[in-house]
PDB file of N, CA, C and O in Angstrom:
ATOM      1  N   UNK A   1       8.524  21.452  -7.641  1.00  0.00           N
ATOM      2  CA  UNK A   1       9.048  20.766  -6.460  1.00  0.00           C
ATOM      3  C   UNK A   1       9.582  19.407  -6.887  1.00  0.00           C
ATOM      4  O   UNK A   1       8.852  18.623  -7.492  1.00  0.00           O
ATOM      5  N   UNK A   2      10.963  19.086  -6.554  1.00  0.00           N
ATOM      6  CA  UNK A   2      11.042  17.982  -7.058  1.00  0.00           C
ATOM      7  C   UNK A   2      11.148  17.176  -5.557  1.00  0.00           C
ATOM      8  O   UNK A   2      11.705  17.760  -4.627  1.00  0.00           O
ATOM      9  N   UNK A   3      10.596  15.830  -5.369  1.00  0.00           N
ATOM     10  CA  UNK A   3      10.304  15.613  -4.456  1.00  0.00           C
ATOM     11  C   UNK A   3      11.445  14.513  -4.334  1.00  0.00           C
ATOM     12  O   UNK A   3      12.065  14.300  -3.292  1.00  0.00           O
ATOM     13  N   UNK A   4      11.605  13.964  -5.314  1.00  0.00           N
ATOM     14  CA  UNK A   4      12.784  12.718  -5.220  1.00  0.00           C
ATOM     15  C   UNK A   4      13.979  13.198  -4.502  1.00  0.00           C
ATOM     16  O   UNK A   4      14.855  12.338  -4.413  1.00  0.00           O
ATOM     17  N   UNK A   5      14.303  14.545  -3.868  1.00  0.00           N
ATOM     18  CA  UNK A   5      15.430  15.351  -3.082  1.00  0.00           C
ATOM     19  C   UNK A   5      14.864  14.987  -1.509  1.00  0.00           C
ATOM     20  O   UNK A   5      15.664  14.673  -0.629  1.00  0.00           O
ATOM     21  N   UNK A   6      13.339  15.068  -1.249  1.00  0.00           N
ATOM     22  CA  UNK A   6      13.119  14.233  -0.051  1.00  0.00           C
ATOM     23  C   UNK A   6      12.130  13.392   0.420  1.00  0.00           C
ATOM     24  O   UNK A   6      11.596  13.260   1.521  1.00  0.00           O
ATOM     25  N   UNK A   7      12.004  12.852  -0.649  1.00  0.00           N
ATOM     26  CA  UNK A   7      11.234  11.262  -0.369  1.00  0.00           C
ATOM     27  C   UNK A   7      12.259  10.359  -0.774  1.00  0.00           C
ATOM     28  O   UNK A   7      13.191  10.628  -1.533  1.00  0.00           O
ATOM     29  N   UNK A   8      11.960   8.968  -0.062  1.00  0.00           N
ATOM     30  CA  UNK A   8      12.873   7.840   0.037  1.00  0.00           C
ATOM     31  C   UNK A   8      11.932   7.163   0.283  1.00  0.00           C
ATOM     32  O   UNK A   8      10.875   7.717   0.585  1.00  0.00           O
ATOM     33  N   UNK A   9      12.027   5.717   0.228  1.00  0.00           N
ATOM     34  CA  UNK A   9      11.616   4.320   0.153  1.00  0.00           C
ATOM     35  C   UNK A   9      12.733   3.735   0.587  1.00  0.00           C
ATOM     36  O   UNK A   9      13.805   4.086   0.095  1.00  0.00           O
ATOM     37  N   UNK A  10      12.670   2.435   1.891  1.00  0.00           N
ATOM     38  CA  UNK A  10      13.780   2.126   2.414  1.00  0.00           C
ATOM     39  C   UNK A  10      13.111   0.744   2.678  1.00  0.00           C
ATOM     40  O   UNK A  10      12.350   0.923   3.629  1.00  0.00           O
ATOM     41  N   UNK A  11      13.029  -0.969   2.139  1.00  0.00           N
ATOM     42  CA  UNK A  11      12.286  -1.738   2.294  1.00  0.00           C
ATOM     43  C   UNK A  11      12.496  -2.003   4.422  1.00  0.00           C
ATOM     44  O   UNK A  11      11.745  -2.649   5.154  1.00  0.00           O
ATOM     45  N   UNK A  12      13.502  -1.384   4.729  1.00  0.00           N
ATOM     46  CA  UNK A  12      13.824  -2.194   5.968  1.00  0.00           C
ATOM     47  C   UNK A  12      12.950  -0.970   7.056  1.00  0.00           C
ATOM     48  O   UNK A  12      13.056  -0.874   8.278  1.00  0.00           O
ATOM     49  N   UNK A  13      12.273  -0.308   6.311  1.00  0.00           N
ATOM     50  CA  UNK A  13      11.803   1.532   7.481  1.00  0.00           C
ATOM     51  C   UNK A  13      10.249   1.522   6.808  1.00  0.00           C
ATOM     52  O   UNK A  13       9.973   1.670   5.617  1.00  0.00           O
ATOM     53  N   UNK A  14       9.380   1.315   7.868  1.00  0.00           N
ATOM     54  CA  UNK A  14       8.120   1.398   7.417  1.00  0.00           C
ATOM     55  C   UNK A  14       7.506   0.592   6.203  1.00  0.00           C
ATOM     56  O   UNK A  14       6.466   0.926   5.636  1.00  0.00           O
ATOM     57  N   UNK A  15       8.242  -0.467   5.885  1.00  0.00           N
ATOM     58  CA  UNK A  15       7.679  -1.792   5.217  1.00  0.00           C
ATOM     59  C   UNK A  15       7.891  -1.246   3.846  1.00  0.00           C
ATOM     60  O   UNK A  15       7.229  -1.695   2.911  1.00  0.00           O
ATOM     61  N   UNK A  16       8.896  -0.176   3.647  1.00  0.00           N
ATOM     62  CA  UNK A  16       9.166   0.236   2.193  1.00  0.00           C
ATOM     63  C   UNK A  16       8.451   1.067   1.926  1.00  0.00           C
ATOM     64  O   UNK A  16       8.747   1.545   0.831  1.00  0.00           O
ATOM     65  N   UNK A  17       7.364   1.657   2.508  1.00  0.00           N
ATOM     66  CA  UNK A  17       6.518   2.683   2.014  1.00  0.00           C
ATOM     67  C   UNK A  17       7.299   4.101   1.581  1.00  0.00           C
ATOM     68  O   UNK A  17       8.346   4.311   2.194  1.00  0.00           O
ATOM     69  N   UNK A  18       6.942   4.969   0.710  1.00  0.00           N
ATOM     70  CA  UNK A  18       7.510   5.956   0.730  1.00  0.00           C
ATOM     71  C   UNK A  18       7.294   6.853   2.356  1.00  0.00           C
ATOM     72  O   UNK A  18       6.343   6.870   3.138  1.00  0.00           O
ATOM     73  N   UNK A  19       8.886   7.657   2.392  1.00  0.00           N
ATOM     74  CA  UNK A  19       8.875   8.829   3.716  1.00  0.00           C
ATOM     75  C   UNK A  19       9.492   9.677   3.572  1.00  0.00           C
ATOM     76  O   UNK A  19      10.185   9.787   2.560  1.00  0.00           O
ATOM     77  N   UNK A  20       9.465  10.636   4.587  1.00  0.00           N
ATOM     78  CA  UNK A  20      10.171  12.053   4.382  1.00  0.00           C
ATOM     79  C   UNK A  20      11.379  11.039   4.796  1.00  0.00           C
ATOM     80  O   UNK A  20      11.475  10.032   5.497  1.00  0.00           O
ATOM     81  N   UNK A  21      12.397  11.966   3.862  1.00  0.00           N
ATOM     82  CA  UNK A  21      14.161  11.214   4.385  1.00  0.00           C
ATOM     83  C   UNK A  21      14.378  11.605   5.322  1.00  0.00           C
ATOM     84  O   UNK A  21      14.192  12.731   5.781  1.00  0.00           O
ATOM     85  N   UNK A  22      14.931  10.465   5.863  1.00  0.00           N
ATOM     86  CA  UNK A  22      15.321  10.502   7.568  1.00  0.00           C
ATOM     87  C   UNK A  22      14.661  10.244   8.628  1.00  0.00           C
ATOM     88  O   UNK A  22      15.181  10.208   9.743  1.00  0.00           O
ATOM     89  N   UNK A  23      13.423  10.034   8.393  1.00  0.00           N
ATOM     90  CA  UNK A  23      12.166  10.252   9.007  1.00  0.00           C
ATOM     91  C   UNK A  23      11.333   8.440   8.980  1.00  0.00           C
ATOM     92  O   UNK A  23      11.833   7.713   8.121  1.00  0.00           O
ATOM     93  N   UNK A  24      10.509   7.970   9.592  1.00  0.00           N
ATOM     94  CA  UNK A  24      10.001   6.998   9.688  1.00  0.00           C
ATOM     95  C   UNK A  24       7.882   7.657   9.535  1.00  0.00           C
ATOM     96  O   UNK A  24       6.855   7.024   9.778  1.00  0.00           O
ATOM     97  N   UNK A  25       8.079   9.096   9.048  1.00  0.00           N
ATOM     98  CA  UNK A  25       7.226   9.477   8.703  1.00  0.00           C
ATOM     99  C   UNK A  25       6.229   9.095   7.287  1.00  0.00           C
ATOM    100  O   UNK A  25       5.992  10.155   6.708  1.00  0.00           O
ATOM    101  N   UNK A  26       5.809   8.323   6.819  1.00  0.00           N
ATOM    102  CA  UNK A  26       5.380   8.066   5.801  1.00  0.00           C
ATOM    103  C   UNK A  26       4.468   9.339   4.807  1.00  0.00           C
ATOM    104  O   UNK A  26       3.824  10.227   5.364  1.00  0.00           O
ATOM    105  N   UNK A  27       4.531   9.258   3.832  1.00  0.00           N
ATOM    106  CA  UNK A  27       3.765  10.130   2.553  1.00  0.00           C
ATOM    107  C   UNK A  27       2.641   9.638   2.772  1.00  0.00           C
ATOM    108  O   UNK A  27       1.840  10.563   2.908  1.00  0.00           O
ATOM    109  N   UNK A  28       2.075   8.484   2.897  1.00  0.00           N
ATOM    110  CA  UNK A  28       0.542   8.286   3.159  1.00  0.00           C
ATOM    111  C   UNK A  28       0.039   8.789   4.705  1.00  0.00           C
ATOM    112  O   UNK A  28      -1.156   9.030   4.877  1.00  0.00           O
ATOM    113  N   UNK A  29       1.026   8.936   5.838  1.00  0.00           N
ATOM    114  CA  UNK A  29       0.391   9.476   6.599  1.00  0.00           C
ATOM    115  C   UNK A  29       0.362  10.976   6.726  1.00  0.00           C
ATOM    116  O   UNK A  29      -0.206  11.631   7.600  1.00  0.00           O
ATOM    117  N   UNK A  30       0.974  11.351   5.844  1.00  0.00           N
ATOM    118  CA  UNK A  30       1.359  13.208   6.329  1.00  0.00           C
ATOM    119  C   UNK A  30      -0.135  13.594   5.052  1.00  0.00           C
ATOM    120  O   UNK A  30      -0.639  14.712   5.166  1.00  0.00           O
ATOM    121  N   UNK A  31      -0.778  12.530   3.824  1.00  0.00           N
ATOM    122  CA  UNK A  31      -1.434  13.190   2.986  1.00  0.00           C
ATOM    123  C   UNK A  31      -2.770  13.161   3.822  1.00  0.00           C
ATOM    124  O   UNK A  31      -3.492  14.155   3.897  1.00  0.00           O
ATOM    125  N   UNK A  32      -3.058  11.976   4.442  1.00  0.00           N
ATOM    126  CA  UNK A  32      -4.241  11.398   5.751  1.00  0.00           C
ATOM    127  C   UNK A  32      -4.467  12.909   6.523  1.00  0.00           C
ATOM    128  O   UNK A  32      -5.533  13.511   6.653  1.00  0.00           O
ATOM    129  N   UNK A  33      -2.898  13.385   7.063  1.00  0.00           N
ATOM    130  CA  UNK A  33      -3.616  14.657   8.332  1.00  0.00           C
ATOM    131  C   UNK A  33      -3.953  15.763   7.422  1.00  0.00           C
ATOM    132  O   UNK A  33      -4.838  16.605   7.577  1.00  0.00           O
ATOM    133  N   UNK A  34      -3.146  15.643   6.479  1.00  0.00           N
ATOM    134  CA  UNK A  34      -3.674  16.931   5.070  1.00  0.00           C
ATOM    135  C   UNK A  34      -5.404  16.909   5.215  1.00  0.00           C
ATOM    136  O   UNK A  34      -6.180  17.564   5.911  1.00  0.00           O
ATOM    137  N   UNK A  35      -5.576  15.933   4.303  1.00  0.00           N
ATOM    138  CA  UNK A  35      -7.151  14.856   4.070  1.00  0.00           C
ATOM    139  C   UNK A  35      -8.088  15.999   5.392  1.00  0.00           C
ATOM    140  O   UNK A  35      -8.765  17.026   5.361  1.00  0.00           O
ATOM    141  N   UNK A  36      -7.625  15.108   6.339  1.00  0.00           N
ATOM    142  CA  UNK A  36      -8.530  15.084   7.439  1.00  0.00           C
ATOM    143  C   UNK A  36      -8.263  16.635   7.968  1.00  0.00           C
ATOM    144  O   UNK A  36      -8.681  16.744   9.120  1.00  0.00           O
ATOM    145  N   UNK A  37      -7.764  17.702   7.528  1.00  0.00           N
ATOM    146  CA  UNK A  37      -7.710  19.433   8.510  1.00  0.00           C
ATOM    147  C   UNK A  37      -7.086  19.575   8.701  1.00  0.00           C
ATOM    148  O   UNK A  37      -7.132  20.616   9.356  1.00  0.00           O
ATOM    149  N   UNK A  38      -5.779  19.091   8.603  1.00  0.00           N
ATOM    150  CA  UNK A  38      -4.638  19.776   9.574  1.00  0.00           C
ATOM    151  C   UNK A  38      -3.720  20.680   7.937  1.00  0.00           C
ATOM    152  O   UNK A  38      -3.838  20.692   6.712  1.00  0.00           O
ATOM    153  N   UNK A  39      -2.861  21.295   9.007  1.00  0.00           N
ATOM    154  CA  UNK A  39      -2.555  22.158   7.774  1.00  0.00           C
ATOM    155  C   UNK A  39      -1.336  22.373   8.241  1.00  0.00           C
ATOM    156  O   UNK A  39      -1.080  22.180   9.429  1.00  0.00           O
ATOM    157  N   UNK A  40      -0.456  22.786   7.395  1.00  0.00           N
ATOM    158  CA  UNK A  40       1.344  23.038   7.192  1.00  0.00           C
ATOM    159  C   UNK A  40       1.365  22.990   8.546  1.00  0.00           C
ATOM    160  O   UNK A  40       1.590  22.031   9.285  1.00  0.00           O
ATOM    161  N   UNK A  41       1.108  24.118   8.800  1.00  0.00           N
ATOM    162  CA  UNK A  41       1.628  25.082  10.451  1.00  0.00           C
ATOM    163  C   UNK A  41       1.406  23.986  11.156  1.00  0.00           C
ATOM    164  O   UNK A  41       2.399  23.731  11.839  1.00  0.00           O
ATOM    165  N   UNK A  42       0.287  22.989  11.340  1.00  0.00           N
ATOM    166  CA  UNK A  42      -0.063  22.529  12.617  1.00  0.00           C
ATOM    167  C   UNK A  42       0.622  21.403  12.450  1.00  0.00           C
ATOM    168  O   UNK A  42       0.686  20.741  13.485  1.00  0.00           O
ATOM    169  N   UNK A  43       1.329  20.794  11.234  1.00  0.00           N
ATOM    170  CA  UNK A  43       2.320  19.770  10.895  1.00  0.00           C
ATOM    171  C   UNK A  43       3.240  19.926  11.693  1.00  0.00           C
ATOM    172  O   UNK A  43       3.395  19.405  12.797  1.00  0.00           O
ATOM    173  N   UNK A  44       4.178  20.999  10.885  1.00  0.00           N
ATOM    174  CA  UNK A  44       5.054  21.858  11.318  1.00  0.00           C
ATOM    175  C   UNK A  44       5.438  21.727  12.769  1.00  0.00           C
ATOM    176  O   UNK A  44       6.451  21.158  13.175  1.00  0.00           O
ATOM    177  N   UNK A  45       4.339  22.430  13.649  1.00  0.00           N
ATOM    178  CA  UNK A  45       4.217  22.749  14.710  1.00  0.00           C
ATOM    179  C   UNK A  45       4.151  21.010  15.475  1.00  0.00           C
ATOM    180  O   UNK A  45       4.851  20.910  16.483  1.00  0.00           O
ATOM    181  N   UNK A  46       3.628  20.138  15.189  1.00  0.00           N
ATOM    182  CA  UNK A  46       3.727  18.809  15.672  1.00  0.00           C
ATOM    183  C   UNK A  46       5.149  18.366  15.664  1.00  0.00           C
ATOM    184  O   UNK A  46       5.698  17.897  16.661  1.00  0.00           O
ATOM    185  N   UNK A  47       5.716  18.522  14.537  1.00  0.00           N
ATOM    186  CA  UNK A  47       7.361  17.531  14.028  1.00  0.00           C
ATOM    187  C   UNK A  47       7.632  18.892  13.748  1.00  0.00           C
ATOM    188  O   UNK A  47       7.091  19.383  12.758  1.00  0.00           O
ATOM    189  N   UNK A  48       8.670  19.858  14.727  1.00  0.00           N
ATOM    190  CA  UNK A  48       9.294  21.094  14.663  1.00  0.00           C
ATOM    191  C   UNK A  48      10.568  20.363  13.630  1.00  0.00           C
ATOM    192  O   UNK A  48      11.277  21.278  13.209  1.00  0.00           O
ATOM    193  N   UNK A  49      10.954  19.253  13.214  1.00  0.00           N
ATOM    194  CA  UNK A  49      12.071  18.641  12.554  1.00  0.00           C
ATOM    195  C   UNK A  49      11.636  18.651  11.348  1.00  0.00           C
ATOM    196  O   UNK A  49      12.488  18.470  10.477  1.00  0.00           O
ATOM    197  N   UNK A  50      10.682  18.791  11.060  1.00  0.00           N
ATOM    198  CA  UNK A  50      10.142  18.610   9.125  1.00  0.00           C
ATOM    199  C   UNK A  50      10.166  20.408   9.039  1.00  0.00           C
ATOM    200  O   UNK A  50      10.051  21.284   9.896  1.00  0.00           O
ATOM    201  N   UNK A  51      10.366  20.421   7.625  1.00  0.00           N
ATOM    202  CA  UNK A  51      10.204  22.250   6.843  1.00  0.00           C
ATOM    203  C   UNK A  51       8.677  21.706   5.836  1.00  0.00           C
ATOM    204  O   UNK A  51       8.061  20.672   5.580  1.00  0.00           O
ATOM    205  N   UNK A  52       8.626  23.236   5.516  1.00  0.00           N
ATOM    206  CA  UNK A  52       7.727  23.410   4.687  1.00  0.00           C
ATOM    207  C   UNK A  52       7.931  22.441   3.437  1.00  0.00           C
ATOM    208  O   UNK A  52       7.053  21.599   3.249  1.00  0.00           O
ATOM    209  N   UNK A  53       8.934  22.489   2.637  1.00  0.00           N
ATOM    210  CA  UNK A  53       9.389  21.638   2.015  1.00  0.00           C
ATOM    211  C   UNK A  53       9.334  20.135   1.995  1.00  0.00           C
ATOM    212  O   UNK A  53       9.301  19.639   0.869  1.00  0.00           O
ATOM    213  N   UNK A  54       9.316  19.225   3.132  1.00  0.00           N
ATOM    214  CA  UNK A  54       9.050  17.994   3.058  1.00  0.00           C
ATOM    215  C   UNK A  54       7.432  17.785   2.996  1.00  0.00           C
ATOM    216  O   UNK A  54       6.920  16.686   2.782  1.00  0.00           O
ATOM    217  N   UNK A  55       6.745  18.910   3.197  1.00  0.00           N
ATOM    218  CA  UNK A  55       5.184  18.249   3.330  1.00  0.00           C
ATOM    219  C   UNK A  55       4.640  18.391   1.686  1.00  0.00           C
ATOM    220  O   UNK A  55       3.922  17.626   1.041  1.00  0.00           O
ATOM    221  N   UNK A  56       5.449  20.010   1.196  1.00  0.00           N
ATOM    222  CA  UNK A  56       4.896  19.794  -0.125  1.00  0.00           C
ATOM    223  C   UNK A  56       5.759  18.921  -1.492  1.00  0.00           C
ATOM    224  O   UNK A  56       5.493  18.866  -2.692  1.00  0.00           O
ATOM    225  N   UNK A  57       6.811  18.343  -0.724  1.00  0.00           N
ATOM    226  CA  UNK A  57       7.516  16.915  -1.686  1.00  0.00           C
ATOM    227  C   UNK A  57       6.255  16.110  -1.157  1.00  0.00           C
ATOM    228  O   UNK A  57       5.569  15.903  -2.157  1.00  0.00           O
ATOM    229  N   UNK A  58       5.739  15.653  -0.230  1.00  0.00           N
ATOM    230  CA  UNK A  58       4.825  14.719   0.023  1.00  0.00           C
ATOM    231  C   UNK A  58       3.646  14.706  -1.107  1.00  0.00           C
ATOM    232  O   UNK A  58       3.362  13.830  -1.923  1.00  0.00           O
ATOM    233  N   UNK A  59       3.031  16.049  -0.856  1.00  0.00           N
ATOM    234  CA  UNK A  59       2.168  15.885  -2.107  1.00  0.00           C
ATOM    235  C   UNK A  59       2.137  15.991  -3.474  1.00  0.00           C
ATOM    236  O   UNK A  59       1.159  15.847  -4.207  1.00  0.00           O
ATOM    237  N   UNK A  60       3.175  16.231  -3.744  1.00  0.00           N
ATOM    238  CA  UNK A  60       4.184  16.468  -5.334  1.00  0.00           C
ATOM    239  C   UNK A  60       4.259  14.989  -5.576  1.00  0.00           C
ATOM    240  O   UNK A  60       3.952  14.474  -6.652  1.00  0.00           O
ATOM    241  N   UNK A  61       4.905  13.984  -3.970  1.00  0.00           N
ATOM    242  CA  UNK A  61       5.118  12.552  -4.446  1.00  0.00           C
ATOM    243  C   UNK A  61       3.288  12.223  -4.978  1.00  0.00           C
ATOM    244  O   UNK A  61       3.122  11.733  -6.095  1.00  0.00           O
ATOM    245  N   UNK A  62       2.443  12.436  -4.376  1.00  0.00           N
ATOM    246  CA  UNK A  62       1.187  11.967  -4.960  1.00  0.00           C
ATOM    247  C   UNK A  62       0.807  12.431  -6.136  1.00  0.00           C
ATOM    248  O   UNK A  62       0.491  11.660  -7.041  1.00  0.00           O
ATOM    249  N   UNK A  63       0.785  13.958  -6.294  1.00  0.00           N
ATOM    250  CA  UNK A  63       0.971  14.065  -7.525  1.00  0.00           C
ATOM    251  C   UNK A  63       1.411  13.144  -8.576  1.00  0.00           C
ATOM    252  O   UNK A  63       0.564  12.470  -9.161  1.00  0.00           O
ATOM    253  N   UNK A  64       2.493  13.063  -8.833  1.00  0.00           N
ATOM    254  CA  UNK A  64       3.108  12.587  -9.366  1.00  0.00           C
ATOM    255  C   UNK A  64       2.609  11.118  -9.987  1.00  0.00           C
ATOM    256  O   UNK A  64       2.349  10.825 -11.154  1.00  0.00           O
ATOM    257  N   UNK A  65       2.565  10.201  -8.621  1.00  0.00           N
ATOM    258  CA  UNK A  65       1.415   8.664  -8.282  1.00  0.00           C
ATOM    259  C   UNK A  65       0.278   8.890  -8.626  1.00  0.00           C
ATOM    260  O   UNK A  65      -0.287   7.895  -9.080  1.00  0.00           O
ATOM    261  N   UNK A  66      -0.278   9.746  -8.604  1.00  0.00           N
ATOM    262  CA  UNK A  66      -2.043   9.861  -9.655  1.00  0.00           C
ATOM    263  C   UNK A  66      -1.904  10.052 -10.877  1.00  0.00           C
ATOM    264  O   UNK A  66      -2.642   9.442 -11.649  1.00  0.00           O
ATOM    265  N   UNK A  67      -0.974  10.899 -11.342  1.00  0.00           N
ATOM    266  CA  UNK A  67      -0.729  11.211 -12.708  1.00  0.00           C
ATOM    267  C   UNK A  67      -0.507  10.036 -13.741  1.00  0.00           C
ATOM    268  O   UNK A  67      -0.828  10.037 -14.930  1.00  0.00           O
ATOM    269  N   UNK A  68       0.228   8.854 -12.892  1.00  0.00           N
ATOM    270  CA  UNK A  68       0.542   7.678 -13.853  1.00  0.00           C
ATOM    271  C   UNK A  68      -0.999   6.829 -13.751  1.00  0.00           C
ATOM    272  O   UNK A  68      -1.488   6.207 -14.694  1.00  0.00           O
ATOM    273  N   UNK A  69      -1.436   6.927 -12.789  1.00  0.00           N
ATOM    274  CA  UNK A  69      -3.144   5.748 -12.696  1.00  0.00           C
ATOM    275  C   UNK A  69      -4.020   6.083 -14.011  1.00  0.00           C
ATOM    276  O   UNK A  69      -3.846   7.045 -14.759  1.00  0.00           O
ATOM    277  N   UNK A  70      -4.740   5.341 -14.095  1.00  0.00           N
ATOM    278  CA  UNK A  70      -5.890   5.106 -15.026  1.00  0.00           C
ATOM    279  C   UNK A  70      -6.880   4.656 -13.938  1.00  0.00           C
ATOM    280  O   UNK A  70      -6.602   4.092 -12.880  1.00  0.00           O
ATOM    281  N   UNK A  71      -8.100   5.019 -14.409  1.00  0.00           N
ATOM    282  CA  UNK A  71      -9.378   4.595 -14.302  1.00  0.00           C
ATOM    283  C   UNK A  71     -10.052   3.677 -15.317  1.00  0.00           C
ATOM    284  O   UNK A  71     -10.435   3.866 -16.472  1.00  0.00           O
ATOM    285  N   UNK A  72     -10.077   2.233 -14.207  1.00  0.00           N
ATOM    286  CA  UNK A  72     -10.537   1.637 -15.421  1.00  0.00           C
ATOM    287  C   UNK A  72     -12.271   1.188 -15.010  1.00  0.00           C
ATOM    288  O   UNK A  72     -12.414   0.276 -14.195  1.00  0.00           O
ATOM    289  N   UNK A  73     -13.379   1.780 -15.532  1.00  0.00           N
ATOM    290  CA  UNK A  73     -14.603   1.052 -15.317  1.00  0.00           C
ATOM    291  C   UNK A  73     -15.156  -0.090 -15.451  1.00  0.00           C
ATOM    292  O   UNK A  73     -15.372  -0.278 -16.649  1.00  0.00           O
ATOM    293  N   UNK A  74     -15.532  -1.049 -14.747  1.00  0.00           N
ATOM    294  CA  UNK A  74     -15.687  -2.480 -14.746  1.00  0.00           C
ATOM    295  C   UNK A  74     -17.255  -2.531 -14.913  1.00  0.00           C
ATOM    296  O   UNK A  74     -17.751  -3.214 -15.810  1.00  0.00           O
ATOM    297  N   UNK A  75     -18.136  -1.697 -13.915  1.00  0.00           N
ATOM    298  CA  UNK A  75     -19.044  -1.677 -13.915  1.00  0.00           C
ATOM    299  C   UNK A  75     -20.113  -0.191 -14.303  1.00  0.00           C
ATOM    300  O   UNK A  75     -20.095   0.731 -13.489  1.00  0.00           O
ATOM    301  N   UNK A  76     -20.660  -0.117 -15.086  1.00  0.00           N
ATOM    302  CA  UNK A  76     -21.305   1.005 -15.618  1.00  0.00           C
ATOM    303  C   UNK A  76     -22.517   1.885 -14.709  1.00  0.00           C
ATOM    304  O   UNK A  76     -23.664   1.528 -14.439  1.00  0.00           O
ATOM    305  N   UNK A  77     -21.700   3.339 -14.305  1.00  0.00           N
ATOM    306  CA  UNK A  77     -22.510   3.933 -13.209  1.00  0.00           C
ATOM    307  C   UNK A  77     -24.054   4.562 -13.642  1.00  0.00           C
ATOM    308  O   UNK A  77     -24.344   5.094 -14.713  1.00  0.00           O
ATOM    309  N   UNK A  78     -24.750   4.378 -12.717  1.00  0.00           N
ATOM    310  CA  UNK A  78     -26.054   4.563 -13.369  1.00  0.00           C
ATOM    311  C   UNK A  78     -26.391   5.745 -12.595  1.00  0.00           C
ATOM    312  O   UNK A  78     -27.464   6.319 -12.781  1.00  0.00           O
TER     313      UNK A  78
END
C-alpha cells in the first residue's frame, strides 16, 4: 500500500497533521477508532466518502512512522 497516494499534510487543515486527502479527517483519529473497536465497515459506514483504501493508507502511514522510532531506555525496568 503506498499511502503517500492518500495521505497529505496541509500546515493550514488540521494544524498540519497528517489526513486522508481531501478530507479534514486526520490519521491519528481514524488509528484512535481502529484502537478503540471500530472496524473498516463501521468507518466506512460512518464517512460513506472514504474507501477501503484510505483507512488502510492510514495504517501503512503508521506503519511506516514506527518503523523509523527507536526505543530509547532511560530508566531500567525492574
Amino acid at each position: 500500500m503506498e499511502w503517500r497516494d492518500r495521505i497529505t499534510a496541509n500546515p493550514n487543515v488540521i494544524g498540519g497533521k497528517p489526513a486522508i486527502r481531501g478530507t479534514r479527517l486526520a490519521v491519528e483519529y481514524m488509528l484512535d477508532l481502529l484502537a478503540n473497536g471500530m472496524t473498516i465497515s463501521d468507518i466506512l459506514q460512518d464517512w460513506p466518502g472514504l474507501a477501503p483504501e484510505d483507512i488502510q493508507a492510514c495504517i501503512a502511514y503508521a506503519a511506516d512512522a514506527v518503523r523509523l522510532e527507536r526505543m530509547i531506555t532511560v530508566h531500567p525496568l525492574s
